[in-house]
MIFI-919389 format. One record per residue (C-alpha): x, y, z. Coordinates in nm, 3 decimals, always signed. Example, Ala and Ser with C-alpha at 12.3 -4.5 7.8 and 13.67 -1.06 7.14 Angstrom:
REM MIFI-919389
+1.230:-0.450:+0.780
+1.367:-0.106:+0.714
END
This chain:
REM MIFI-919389
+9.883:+9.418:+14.155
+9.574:+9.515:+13.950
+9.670:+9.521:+13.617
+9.371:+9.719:+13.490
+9.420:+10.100:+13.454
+9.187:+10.316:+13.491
+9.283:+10.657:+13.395
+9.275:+10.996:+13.202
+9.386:+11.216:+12.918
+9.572:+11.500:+12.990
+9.628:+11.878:+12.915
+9.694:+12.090:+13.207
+9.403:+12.246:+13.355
+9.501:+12.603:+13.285
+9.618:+12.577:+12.936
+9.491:+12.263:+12.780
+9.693:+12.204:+12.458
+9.900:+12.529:+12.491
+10.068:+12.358:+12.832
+10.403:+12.323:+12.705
+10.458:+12.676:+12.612
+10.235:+12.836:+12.878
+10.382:+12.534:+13.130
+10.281:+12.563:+13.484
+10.470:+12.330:+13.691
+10.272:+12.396:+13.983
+9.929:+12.330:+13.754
+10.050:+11.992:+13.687
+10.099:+11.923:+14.032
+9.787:+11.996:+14.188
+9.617:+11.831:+13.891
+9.790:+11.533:+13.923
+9.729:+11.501:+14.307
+9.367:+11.543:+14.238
+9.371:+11.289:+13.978
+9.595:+11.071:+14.197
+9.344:+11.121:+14.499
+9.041:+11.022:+14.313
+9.186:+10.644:+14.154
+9.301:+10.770:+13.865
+9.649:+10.567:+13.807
+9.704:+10.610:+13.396
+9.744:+10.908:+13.225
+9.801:+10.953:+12.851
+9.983:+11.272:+12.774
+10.079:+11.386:+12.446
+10.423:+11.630:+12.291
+10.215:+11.890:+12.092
+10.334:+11.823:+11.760
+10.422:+12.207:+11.614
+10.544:+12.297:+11.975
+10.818:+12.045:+11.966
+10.916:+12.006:+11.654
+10.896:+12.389:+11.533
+11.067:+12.368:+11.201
+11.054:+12.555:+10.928
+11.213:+12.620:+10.560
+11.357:+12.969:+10.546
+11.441:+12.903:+10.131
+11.152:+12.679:+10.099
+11.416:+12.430:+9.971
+11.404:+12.081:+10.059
+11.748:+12.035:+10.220
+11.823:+12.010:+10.595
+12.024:+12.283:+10.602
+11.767:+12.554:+10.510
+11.529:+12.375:+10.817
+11.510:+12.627:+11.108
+11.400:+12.688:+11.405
+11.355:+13.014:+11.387
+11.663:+13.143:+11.216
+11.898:+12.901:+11.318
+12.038:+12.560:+11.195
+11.921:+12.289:+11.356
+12.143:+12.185:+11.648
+12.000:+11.839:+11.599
+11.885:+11.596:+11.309
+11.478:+11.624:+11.424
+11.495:+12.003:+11.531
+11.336:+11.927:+11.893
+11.326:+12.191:+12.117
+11.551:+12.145:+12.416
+11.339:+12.365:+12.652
+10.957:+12.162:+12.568
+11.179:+11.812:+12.635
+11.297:+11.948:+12.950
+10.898:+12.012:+13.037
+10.805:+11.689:+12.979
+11.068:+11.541:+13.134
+10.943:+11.772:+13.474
+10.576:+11.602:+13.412
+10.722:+11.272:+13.393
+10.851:+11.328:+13.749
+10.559:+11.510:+13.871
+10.414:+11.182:+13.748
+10.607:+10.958:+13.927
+10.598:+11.147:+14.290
+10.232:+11.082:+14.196
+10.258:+10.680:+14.093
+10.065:+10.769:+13.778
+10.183:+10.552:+13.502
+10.222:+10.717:+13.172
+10.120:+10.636:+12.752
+10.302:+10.859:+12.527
+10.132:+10.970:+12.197
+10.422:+11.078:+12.044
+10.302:+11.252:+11.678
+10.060:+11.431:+11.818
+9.948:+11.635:+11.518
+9.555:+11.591:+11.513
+9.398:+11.687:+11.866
+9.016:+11.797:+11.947
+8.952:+11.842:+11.597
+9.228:+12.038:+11.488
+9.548:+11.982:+11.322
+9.875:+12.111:+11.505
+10.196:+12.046:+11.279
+10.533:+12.187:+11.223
+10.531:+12.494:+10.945
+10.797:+12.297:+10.749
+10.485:+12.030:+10.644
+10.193:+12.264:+10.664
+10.129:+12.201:+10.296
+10.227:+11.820:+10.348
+10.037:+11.537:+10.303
+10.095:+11.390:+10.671
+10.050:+11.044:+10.577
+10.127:+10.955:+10.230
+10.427:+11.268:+10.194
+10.797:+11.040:+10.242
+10.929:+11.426:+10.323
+10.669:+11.421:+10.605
+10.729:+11.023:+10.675
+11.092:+11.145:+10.729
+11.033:+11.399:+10.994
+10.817:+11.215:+11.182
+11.061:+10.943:+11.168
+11.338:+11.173:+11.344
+11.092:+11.279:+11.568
+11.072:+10.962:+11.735
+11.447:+10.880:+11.687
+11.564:+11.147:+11.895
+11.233:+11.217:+12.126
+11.200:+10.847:+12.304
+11.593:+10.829:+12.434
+11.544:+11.145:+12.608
+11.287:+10.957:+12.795
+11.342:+10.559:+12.783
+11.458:+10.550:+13.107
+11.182:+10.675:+13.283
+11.010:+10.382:+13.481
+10.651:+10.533:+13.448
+10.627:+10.530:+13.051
+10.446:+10.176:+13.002
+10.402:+10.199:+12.637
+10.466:+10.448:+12.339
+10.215:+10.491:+12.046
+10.218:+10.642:+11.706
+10.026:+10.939:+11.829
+9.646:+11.045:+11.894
+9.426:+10.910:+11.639
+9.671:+10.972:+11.364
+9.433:+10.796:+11.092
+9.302:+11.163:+11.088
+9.621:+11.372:+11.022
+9.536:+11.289:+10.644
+9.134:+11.298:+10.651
+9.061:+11.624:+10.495
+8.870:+11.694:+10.207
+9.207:+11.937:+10.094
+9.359:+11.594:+10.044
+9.280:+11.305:+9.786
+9.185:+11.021:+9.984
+9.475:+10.733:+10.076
+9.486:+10.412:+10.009
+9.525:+10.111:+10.303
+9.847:+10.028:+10.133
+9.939:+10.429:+10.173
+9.774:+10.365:+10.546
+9.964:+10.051:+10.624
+10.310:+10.175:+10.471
+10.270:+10.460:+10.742
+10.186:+10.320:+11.048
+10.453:+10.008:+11.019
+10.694:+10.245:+10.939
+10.631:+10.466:+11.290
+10.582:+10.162:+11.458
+10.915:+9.984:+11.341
+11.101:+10.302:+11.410
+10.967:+10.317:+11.798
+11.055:+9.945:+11.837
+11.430:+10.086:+11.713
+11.479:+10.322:+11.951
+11.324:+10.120:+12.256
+11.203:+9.801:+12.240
+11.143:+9.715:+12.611
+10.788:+9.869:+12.626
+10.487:+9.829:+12.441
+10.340:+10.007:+12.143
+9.966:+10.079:+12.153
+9.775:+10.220:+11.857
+9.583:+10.521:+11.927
+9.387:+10.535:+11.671
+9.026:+10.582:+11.632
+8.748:+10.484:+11.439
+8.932:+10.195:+11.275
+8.708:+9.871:+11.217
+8.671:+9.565:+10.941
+8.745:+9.653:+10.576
+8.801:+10.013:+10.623
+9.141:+10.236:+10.507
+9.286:+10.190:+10.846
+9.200:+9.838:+10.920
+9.218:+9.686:+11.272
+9.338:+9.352:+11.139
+9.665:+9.557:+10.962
+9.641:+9.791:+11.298
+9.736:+9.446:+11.502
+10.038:+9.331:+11.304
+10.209:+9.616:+11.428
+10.085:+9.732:+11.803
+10.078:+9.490:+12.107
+9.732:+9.701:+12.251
+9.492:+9.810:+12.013
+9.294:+10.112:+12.145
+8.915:+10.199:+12.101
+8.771:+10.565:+12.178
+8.417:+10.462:+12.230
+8.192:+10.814:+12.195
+7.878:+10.734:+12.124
+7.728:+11.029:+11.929
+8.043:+10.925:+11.728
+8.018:+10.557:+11.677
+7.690:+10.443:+11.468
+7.399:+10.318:+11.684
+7.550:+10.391:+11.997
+7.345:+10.699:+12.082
+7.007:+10.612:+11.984
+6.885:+10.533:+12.389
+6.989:+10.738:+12.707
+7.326:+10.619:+12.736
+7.276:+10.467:+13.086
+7.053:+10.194:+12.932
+7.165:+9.856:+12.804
+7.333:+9.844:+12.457
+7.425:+10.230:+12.503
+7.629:+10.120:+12.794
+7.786:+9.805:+12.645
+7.964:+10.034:+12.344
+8.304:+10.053:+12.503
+8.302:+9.642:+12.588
+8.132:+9.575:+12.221
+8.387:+9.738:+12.037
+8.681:+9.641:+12.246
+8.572:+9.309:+12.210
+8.562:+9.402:+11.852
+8.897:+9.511:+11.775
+9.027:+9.240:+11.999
+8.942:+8.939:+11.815
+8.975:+9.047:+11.498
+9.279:+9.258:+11.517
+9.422:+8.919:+11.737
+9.601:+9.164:+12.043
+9.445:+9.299:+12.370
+9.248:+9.642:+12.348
+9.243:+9.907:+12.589
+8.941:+10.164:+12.628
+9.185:+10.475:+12.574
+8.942:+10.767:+12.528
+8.604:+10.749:+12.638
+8.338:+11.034:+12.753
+7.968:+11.133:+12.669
+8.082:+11.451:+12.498
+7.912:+11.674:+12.772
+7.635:+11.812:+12.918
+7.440:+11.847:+12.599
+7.409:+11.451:+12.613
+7.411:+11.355:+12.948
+7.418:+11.573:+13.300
+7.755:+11.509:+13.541
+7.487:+11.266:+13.765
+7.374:+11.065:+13.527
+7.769:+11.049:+13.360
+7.846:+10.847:+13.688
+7.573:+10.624:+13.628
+7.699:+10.566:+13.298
+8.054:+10.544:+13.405
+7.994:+10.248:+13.600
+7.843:+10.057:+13.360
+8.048:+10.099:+13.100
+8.356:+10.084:+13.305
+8.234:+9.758:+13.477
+8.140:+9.585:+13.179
+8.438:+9.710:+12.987
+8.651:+9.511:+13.247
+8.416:+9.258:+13.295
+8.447:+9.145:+12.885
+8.838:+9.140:+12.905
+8.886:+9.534:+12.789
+9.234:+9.620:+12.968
+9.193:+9.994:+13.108
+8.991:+10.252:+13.084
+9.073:+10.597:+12.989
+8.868:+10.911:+13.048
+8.831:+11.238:+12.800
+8.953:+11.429:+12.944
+9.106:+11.554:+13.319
+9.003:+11.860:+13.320
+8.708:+12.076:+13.191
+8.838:+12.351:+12.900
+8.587:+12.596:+12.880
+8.767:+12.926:+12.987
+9.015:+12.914:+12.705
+9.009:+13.181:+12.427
+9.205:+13.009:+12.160
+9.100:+12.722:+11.950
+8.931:+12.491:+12.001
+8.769:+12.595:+12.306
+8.670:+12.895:+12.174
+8.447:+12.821:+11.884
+8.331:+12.456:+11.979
+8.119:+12.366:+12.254
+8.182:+12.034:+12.274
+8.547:+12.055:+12.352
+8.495:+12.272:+12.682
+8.319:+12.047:+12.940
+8.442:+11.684:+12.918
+8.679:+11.661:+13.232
+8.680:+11.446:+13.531
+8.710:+11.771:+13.689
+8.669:+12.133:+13.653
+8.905:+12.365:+13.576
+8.987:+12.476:+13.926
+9.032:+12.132:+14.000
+8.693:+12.027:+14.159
+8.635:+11.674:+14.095
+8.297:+11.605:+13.949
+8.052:+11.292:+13.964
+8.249:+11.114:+13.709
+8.582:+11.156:+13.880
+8.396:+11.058:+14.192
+8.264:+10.741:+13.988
+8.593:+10.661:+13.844
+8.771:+10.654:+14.215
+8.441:+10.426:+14.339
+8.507:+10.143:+14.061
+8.890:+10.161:+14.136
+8.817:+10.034:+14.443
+8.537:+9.758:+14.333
+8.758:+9.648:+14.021
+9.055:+9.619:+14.344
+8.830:+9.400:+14.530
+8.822:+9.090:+14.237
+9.090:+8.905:+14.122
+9.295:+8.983:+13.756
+9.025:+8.775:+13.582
+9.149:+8.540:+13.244
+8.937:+8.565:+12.925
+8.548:+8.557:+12.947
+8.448:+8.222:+12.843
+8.297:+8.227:+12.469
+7.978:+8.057:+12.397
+7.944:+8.160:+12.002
+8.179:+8.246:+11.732
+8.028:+8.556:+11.507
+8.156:+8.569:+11.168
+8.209:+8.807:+10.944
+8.249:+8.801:+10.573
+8.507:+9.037:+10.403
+8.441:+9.334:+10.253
+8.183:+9.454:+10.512
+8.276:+9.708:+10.767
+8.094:+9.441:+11.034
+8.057:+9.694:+11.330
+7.670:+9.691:+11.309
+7.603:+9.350:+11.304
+7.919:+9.265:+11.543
+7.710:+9.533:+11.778
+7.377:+9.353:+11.750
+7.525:+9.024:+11.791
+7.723:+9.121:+12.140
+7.459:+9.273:+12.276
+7.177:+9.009:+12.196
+7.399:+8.750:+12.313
+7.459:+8.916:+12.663
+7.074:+8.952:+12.676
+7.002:+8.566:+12.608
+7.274:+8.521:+12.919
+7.572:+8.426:+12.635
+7.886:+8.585:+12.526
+8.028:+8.590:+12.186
+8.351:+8.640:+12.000
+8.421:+8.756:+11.638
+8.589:+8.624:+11.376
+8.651:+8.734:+10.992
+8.661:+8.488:+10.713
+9.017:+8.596:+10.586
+9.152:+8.473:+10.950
+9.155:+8.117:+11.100
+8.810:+7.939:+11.164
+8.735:+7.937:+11.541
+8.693:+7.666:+11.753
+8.333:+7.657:+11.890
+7.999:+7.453:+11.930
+7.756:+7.770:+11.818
+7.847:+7.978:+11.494
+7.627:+8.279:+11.428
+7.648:+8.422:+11.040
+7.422:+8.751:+11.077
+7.223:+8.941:+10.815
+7.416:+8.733:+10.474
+7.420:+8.989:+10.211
+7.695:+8.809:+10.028
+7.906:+8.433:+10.011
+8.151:+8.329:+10.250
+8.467:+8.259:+10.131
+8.472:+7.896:+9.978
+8.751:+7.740:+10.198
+8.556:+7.898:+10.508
+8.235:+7.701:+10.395
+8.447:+7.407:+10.364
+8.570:+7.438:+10.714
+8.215:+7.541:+10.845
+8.039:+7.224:+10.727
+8.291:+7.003:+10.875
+8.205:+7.159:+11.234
+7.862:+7.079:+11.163
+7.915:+6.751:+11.080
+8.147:+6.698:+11.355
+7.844:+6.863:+11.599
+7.871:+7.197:+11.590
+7.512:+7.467:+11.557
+7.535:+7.739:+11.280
+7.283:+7.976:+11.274
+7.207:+8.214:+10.947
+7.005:+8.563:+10.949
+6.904:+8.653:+10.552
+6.966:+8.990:+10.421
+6.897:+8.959:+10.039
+7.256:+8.759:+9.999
+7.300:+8.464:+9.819
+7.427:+8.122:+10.031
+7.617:+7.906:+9.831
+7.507:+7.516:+9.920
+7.204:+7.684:+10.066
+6.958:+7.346:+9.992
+7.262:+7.120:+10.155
+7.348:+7.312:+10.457
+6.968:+7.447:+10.519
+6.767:+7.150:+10.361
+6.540:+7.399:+10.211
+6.483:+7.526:+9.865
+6.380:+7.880:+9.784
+6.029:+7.903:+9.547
+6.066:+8.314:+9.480
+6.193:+8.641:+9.601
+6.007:+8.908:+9.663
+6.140:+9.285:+9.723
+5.926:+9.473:+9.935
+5.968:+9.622:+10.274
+5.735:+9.484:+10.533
+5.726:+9.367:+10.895
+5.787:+8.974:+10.995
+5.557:+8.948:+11.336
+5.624:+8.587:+11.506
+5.641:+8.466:+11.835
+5.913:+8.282:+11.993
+5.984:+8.192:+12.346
+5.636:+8.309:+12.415
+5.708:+8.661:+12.311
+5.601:+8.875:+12.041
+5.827:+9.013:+11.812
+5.851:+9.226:+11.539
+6.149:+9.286:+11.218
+6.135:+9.492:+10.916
+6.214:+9.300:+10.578
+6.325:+9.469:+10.282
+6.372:+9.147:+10.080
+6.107:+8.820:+10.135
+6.274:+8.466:+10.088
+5.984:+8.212:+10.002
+6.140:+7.856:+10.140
+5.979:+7.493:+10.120
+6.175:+7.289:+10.347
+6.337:+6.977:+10.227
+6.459:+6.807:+10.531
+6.430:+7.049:+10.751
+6.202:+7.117:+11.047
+6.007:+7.437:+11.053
+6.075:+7.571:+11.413
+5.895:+7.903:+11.382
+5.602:+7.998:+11.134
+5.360:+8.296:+11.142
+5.077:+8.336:+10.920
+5.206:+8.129:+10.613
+5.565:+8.279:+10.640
+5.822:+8.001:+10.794
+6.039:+8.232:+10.959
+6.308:+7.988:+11.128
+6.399:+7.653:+11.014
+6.654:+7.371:+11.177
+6.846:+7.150:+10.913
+7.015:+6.880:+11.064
+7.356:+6.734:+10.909
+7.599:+6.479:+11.041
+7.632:+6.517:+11.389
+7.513:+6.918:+11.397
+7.203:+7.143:+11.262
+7.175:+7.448:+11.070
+6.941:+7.699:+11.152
+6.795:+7.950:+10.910
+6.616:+8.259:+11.012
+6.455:+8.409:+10.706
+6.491:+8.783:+10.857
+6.738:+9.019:+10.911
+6.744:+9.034:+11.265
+7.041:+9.181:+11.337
+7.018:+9.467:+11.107
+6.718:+9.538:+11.294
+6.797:+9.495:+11.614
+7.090:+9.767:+11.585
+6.883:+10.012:+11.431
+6.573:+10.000:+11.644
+6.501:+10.194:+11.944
+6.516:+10.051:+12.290
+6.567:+9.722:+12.070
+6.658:+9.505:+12.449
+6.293:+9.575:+12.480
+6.206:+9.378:+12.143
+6.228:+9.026:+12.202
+6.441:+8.982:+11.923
+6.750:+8.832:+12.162
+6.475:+8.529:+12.197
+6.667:+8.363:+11.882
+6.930:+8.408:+12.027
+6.801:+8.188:+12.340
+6.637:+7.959:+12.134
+6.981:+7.880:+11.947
+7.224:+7.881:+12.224
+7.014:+7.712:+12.428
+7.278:+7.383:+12.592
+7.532:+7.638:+12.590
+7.691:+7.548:+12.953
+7.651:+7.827:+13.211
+7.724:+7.707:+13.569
+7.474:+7.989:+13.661
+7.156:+8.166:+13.487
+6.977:+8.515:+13.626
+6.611:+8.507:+13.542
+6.654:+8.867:+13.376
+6.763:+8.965:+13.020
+6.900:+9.316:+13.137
+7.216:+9.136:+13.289
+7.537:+9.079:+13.133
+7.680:+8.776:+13.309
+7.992:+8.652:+13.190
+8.190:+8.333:+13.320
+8.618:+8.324:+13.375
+8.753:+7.959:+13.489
+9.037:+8.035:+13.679
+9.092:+7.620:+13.764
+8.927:+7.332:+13.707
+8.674:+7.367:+13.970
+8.602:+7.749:+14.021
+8.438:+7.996:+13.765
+8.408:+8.377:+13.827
+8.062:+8.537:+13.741
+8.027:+8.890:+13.688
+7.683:+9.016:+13.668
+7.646:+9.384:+13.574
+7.298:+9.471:+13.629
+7.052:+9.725:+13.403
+6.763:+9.592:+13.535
+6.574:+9.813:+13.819
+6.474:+9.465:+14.012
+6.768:+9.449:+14.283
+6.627:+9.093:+14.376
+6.696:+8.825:+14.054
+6.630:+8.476:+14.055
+6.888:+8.212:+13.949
+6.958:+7.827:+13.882
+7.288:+7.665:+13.918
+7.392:+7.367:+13.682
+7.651:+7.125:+13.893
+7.795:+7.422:+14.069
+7.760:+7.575:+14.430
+7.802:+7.991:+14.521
+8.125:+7.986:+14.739
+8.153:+8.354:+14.785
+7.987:+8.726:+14.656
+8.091:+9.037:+14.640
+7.853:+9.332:+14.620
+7.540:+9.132:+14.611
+7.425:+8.844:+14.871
+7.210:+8.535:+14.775
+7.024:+8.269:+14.903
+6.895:+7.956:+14.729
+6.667:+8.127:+14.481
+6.744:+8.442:+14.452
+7.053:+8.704:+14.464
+7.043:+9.075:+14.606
+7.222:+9.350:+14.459
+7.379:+9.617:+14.683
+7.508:+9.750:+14.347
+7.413:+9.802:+13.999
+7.694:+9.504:+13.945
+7.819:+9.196:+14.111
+8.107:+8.953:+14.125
+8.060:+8.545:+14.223
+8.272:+8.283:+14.301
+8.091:+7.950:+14.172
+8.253:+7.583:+14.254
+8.222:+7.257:+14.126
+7.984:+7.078:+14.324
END
């Protein structure tokens, strides 16, 4: 069985989030059979907060007994209302006649931009509050073990993106103690009631050294989730999002909050945000890229929002927001569009390759503490893929990878001192470090680059060099002058040494006096730059059983035994006809593409190859 889902998130198609108390069981029928019919086989579906728990304080005295709903005494400890569990319970089975599996958001108090709590904690602080802590505590309690029993729930989570309940600028800010204290505490209390499924996080926009951070997020979640929107996500909208890096968000970022929050992550909301930003054709296009790559760099579904379009609704949102009414997989009267259309397509390319283990890792990126990390994590990933590599991240507060190739982008400030320690016995030992300069400060900088510095000099100006036979350009805001020691000068333009290898023990240390990360993340079309030619250069004796002549290709390598690797190629480039070279392997089978000796074909924009040991 596949284990990848690929999937929606739902509000009925004639009431979005009024669907509980304008329910239509019908409407969730026929939406679910069109999802159903068009390879969607996950949908997340969330309890409106304020229409299931509808308490209120009639005294406004904080005892139980003067918590209503409506005038009378709660007939249980949370307050639920009977009739909206009995709903849900009917779309569970509508569910299962459907084979849809089903993630719960259970608090579901922040949705489309718009907060939706019980009147008891309207003037609650959502997070930090213990009286709201407390209720959303019960909530679960009594909610799940109306429902635990129902074979088509595969996970619970806290509730959709619940880092924003307490986001307002009504509110002073939280702390990530505040943050933490919350989200083990709803966490803990769904592992209580049922601890035979998984808990995923939901949240969104978490990252590296941030409030809600996705290293505490992975203590207490077995899936991390990422909502990938790129007008929402910095330097993820800056191309058409059917081109390279746009495409790669949703695998970047999973890939992100994977390895440093240590759990699998799931693509859980994704969507271009409508037709302001991309037209239904072209949101195929991008749907199979960034589905396919998604998969291809270990993501573990992929979740569209939303079902249905929402733009005949007269009530908030819908009414006063634009970009809330036209981000379905279908339209309101249950019309599939071209990304529904899309979405059935890759379920049946994705059911055509094997489960595939973890994408080998050629380079370990690491991150120093106290930087949020996305924007350099970004860069890296998507150079990497473009030099015919993959990466993985690490932070220096966590364990020091295992690796031949170490990339330390853009320094700004000091790695931690045991970290250093640990770093310089992989290079002795043989291992390749590789160091961009931001203006930081590198502590052992003559020993580990065998260069010393002769002045600094802070002025913005552009570093032009060629490497690999291309020209390329960054922008410096800070100018290291360097006189090598013992190191060899491997790139210099017009007086400036630009890269430098150091070599110690049985390893080297390269230093590239430019900030080529930073750049490459803020520059436009930036795969067009050249700069992913360091990249080449460095990882160059990386082992790849098989290389595409192309840098718009994202190939990534899975060994399933000891003799066979599975290649996925997912293709940007417009040339259907690529050249490769093997090292010690042979092409046993293809899917998708053909090839010959020299070259492979693409029938599709992606591909998937079966290389053996020779």
């Amino acid at each position: 069985m596949k284990s990848f889902m690929i999937g929606c998130n739902y509000w009925a198609s004639n009431a979005g989030v009024y669907m509980w108390r304008n329910f239509d069981e019908n409407v969730v029928d026929k939406d679910f059979k069109v999802l159903s019919e068009n390879g969607v086989d996950t949908v997340r579906i969330f309890p409106l907060w304020s229409d299931f728990q509808p308490i209120k304080n009639v005294f406004d005295l904080d005892i139980d007994f003067n918590v209503r709903v409506g005038d009378a005494p709660l007939a249980t400890p949370a307050g639920l209302d009977k009739e909206m569990l009995n709903r849900f319970g009917k779309v569970l089975d509508l569910a299962e006649k459907y084979n849809l599996k089903v993630i719960v958001g259970l608090i579901t108090g922040w949705m489309s931009g718009r907060l939706f709590m019980p009147e008891f904690l309207a003037n609650e602080r959502l997070i930090s509050s213990p009286k709201a802590m407390i209720w959303e505590m019960r909530f679960i309690r009594e909610f799940i073990p109306n429902f635990k029993d129902r074979k088509c729930i595969i996970a619970w989570e806290s509730g959709n993106e619940c880092n924003c309940l307490e986001s307002f600028p009504l509110y002073p800010r939280i702390n990530a103690e505040q943050a933490e204290l919350w989200f083990a505490s709803i966490n803990n209390t769904i592992r209580s009631v049922d601890n035979t499924r998984p808990v995923y996080s939901g949240m969104h926009g978490i990252g590296l050294n941030k409030i809600w951070d996705v290293r505490v997020n992975g203590l207490y979640v077995d899936m991390l989730t990422t909502h990938p929107y790129p007008l929402f996500t910095p330097y993820c909208a800056i191309e058409q999002l059917t081109t390279m890096r746009a495409a790669l968000h949703a695998a970047a970022e999973s890939a992100f909050y994977a390895d440093l929050g240590e759990k699998p992550c799931l693509v859980e909301e994704v969507g271009v945000l409508g037709p302001m930003v991309i037209g239904d054709e072209s949101a195929a296009d991008y749907v199979e890229q960034s589905m396919f790559t998604s998969y291809q760099y270990g993501a573990t579904g992929y979740l569209w929002w939303c079902g249905f379009d929402q733009d005949k609704f007269d009530f908030p949102p819908y009414d006063g927001s634009g970009l809330e009414q036209n981000l379905g997989l279908a339209t309101i009267d249950g019309k599939p569009k071209k990304v529904l259309l899309a979405m059935k397509k890759m379920q049946d390319v994705i059911s055509e390759t094997q489960d595939l283990p973890a994408f080998d890792k050629h380079a370990v990126v690491i991150l120093p503490d106290g930087e949020n990390g996305w924007e350099n994590s970004y860069a890296s990933f998507c150079m990497a893929a473009q030099a015919g590599y993959s990466v993985e991240f690490a932070c220096v507060t966590q364990p020091l990878k295992d690796s031949d190739f170490y990339i330390v982008p853009c320094v700004k400030g000091d790695l931690n001192l045991k970290y250093r320690q640990k770093l310089l016995e992989k290079i002795e030992n043989g291992a390749k470090v590789l160091f961009s300069y931001n203006g930081g400060h590198i502590s052992w900088f003559e020993k580990l680059t065998g260069i010393t510095t002769t002045g600094r000099i802070g002025h913005r100006r552009d570093k032009k060099f060629t490497v690999n036979g291309k020209e390329v350009v960054v922008p410096c805001d800070v100018d290291l002058l360097i006189k090598p020691i013992t190191a060899e000068v491997v790139i210099e333009s017009d007086g400036d040494i630009i890269l430098t290898k150091n070599k110690i023990g049985k390893g080297e240390v390269y230093f590239l006096n430019a900030r080529l990360e930073d750049a490459y993340v803020k520059a436009y079309k930036p795969y067009e730059s050249g700069m992913h030619e360091i990249y080449s250069l460095f990882l160059n004796g990386a082992k790849r059983p098989l290389v595409l002549n192309s840098e718009l290709c994202c190939v990534t390598y899975h060994t399933v035994d000891k003799d066979t690797v599975v290649v996925l190629v997912t293709n940007f480039d417009e040339n259907k006809k690529l050249e490769y070279t093997l090292d010690g392997y042979k092409i046993e089978s293809t899917k998708f593409c053909t090839a010959d000796d020299k070259t492979i074909t693409f029938n599709e924009r992606y591909a998937y190859i079966v290389c053996k040991r020779k």
